[in-house]
C-alpha positions as CSV (number, residue, x, y, z in Angstrom):
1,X,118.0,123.9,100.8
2,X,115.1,124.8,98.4
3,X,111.9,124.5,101.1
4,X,108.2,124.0,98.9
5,X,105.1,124.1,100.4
6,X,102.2,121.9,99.8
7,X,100.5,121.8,102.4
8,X,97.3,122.5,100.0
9,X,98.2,121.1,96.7
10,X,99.9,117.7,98.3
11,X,102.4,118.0,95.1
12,X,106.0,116.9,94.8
13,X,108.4,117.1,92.4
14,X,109.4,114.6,90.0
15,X,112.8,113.4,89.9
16,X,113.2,115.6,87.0
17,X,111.9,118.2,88.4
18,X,113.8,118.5,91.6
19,X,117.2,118.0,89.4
20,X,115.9,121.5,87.5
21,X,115.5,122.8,91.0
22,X,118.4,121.8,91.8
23,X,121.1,122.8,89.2
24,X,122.8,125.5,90.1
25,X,123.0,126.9,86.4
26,X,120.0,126.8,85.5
27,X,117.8,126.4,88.5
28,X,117.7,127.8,91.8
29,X,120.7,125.6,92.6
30,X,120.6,123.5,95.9
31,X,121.5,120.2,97.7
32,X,117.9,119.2,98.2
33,X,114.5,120.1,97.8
34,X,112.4,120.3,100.8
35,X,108.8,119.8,100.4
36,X,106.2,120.4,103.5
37,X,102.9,117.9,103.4
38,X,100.2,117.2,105.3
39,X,100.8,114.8,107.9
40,X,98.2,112.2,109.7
41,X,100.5,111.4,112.3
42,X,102.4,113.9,113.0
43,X,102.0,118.3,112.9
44,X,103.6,117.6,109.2
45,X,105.3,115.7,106.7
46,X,108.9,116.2,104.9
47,X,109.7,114.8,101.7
48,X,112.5,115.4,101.0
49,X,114.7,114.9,97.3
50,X,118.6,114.7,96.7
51,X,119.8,116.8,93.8
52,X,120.1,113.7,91.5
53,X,116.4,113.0,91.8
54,X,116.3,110.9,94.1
55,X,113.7,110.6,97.0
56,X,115.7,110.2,100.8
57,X,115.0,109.3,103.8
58,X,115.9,112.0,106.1
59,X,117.8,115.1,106.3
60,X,119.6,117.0,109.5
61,X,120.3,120.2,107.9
62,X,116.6,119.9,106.3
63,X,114.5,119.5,109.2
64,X,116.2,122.9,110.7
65,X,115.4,124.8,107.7
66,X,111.6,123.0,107.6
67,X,111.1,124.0,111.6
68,X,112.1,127.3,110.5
69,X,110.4,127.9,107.9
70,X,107.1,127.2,109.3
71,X,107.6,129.3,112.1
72,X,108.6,131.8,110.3
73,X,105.9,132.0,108.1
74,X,103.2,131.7,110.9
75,X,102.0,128.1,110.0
76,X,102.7,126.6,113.2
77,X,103.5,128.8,116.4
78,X,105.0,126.3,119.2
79,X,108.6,125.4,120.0
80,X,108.7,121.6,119.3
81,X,107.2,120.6,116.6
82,X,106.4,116.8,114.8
83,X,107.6,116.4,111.6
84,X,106.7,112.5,109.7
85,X,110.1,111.7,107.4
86,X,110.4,108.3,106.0
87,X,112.9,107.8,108.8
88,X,109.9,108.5,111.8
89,X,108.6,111.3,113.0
90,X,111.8,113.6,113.7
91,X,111.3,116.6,116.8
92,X,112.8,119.8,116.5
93,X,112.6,122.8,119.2
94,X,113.0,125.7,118.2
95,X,115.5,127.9,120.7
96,X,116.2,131.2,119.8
97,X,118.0,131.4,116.8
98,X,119.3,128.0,116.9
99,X,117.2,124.8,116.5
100,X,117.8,121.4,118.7
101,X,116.7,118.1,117.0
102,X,115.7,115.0,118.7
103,X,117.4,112.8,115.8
104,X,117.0,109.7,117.6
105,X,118.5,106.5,118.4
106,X,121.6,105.3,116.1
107,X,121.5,102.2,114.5
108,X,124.5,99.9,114.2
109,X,122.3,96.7,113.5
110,X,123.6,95.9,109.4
111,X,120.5,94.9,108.3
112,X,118.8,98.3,109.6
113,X,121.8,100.4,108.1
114,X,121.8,98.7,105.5
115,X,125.3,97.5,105.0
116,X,126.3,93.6,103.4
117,X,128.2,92.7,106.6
118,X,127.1,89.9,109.2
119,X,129.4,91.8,111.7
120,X,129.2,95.2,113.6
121,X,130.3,97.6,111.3
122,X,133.1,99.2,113.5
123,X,136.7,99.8,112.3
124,X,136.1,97.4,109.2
125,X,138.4,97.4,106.2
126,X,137.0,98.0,102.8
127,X,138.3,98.7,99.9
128,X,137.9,101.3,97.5
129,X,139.7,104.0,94.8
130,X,142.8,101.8,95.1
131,X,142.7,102.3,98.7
132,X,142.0,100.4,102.2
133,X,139.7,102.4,104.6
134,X,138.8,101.6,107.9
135,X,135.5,102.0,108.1
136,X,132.2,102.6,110.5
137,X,129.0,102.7,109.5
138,X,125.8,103.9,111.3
139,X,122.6,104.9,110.5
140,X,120.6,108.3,111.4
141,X,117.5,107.5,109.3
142,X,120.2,107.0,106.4
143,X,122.8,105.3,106.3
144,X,126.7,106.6,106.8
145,X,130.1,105.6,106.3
146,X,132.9,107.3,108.8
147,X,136.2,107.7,107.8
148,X,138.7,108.7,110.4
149,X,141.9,110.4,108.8
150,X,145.0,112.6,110.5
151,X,144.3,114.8,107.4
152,X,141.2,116.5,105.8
153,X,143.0,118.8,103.3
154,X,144.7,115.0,102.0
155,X,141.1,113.7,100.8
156,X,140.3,113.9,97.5
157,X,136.3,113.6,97.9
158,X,135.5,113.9,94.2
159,X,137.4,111.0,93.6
160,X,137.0,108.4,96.8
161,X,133.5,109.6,97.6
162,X,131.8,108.1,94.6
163,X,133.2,105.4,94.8
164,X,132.6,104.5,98.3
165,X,128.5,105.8,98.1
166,X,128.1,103.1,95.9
167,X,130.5,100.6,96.6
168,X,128.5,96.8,97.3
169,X,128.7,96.7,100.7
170,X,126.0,99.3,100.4
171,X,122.8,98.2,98.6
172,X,121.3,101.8,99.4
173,X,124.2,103.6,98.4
174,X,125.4,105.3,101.5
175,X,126.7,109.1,102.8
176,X,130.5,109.3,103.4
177,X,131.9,111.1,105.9
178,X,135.5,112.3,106.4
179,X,136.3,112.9,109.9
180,X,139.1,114.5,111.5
181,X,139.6,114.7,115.2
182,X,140.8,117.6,116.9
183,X,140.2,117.2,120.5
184,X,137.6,115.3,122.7
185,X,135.1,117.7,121.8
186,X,136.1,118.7,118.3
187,X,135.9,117.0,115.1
188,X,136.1,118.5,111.6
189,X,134.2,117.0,109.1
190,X,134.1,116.5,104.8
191,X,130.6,115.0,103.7
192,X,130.0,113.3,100.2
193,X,126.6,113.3,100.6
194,X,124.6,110.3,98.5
195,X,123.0,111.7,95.4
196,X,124.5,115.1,96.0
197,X,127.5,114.9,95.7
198,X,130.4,117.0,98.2
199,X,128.1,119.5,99.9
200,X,128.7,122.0,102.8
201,X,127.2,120.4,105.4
202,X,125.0,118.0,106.6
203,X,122.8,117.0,110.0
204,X,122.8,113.4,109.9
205,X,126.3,113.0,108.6
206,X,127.8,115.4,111.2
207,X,125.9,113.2,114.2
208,X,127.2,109.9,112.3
209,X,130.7,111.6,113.0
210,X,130.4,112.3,116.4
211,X,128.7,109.2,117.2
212,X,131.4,106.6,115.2
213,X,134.3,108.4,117.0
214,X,132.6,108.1,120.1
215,X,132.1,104.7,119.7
216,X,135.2,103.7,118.9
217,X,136.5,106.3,121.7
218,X,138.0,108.9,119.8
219,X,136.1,112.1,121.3
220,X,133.4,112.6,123.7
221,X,129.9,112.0,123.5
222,X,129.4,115.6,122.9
223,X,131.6,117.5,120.6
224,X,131.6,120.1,118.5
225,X,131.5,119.0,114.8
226,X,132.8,121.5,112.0
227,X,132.2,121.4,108.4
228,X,133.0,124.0,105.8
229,X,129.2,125.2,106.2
230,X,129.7,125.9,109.9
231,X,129.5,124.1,113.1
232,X,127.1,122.3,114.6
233,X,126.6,121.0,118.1
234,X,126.1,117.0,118.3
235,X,125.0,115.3,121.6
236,X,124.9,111.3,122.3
237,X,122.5,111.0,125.8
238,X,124.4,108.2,127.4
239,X,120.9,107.5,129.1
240,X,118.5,107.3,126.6
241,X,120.9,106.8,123.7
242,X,119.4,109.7,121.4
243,X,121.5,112.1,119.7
244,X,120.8,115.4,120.0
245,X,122.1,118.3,117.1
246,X,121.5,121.6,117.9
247,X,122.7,124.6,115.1
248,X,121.1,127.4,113.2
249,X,118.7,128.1,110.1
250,X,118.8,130.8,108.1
251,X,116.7,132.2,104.8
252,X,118.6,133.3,101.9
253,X,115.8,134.1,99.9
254,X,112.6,133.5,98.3
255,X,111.1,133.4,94.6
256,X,109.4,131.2,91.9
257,X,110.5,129.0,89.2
258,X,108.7,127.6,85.9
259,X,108.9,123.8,85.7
């Protein structure tokens, strides 16, 4: 993640710009751009842009590299903060060298997702790359299709991922995850993240995971989920309904680039 701040300036990239950023050849070479605002509502704002331009509504992985960057840095000293996303105002507590994040309720309603069904999308069968999945879709700010396979190493993601982040059922476009179970609390997981592309990991993909094979009683309602970025831990309350992500944040470096 490529974290800006503008708190001062209030400036975000164009979609041209975060591509630049973006590109690993001749950028700095990232998933996303992270940009930190100022925020009437909340301690902050995130906007936050996928590496084809585009601006999205929310990012797990993000949020725990934004908390920890402004703690950091000194901007904010207190364990919880309030960050504003188009998807709400998202809470992450910081907790050692880990960060937990309050990443809401999910959404199964197909309007809300959004997904062209008039049914709950659980265990539906769409087709795509020449192929019938089952399918689940959820939201967690954005929206998600689950895969369950007996296989990850079997997927090819360059080719079926496409194809499904922008098959019609989804007007949005959605994020497609690949989702092997492993025990009752351990899943492993293969994202094809919309407008990224495959990408090491990602927050709200990893708690779409745990929460589709949850639903559809696959594994626990808390589970370990592991992607080839690491693992993260993934909590659905079964009293309030929120799901809770807890993993770590870490700074590779820091510099400045020309646009």
């Amino acid at each position: 993640m490529i974290v800006l701040d503008s708190r001062e300036s209030g400036w975000t990239p164009s979609a041209a710009q975060a591509v630049k950023l973006c590109d690993r050849r001749f950028g700095v070479g990232s998933d996303q751009v992270l940009v930190l605002l100022p925020s009437s509502q909340a301690d902050f704002r995130m906007a936050i842009f996928n590496a084809d331009g585009s601006e999205v509504e929310m990012c797990g992985n993000g949020i725990r590299c934004l908390a920890r960057f402004i703690r950091d840095r000194g901007i904010l000293l207190k364990d919880r903060l309030e960050i504003e996303t188009l998807a709400g105002v998202i809470r992450p507590e910081l907790r050692g060298d880990l960060v937990r994040v309050d990443m809401g309720e999910p959404v199964f309603d197909p309007q809300r997702i959004p997904i062209s069904v008039h049914v709950r999308p659980r265990d539906l069968p769409l087709e795509a790359a020449g192929r019938v999945f089952r399918i689940s879709a959820v939201s967690m700010g954005n929206p998600h299709c689950v895969i369950k396979v007996d296989d990850l190493e079997e997927v090819d993601l360059e080719e079926i991922g496409p194809k499904i982040e922008r098959h019609p059922w989804f007007p949005k476009r959605t994020n497609v995850e690949f989702v092997q179970v492993l025990s009752r609390d351990h899943v492993r997981v293969r994202v094809w993240e919309r407008g990224s592309g495959v990408t090491l990991a990602c927050g709200t993909g990893a708690c779409a995971s745990a929460v589709a094979m949850a639903d559809l009683g696959h594994c626990d309602r808390r589970a370990l989920v592991t992607l080839p970025g690491g693992d993260l831990e993934i909590e659905w309350d079964d009293k309030t309904d929120r799901v809770f992500m807890t993993g770590p944040a870490v700074e590779v470096f820091t510099g400045t680039i020309e646009l």
